[in-house]
C-alpha positions, 0 to 999 in steps of 0.5 A, spaced: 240 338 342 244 338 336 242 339 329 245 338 322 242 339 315 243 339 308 240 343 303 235 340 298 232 345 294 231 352 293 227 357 289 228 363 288 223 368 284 221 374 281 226 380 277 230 381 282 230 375 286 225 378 291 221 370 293 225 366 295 224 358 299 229 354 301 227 346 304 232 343 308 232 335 310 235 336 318 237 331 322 236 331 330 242 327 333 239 326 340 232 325 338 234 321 332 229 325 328 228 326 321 225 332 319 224 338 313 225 345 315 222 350 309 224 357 310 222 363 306 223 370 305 219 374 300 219 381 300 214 387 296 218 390 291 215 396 293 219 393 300 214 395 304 212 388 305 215 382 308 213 376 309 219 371 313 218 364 317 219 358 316 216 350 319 217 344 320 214 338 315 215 329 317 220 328 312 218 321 311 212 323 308 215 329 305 212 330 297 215 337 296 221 340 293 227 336 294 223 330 296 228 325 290 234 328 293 232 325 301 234 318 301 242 321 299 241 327 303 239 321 309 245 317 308 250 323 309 247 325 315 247 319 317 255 318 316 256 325 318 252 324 325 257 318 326 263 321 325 261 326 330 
């Protein structure tokens, strides 16, 4: 399984950046499969506390961040798989 991504948002929080979220729109080459991979890191600032992940949305029917910025990134992953 091959994946490629393009970031499509980030938000990056609190006085020193401790909040962060990126959203991603990934294209499966072998599944020919579109979809969102939002991952996350925030961290206490009393660092005793961590909170790490990250899951998987349908990007067609994805309405959150950097939902504008799909059908570009869509176009470019498309044309990078074919190049590949």
């Amino acid at each position: 399984m091959t994946i490629i991504s393009e970031q499509i948002a980030k938000r990056i929080k609190g006085p020193m950046q401790e909040t962060e979220d990126w959203w991603d729109l990934c294209y499966d080459t072998e599944a020919k499969r579109f979809f969102i991979l939002h991952r996350w890191d925030h961290v206490a600032l009393n660092g005793l506390n961590q909170n790490a992940g990250s899951e998987e949305h349908d990007a067609d029917s994805w309405n959150g961040q950097g939902a504008s910025e799909i059908p570009s990134a869509k176009t470019r992953l498309l044309d990078i798989a074919s190049a590949g």
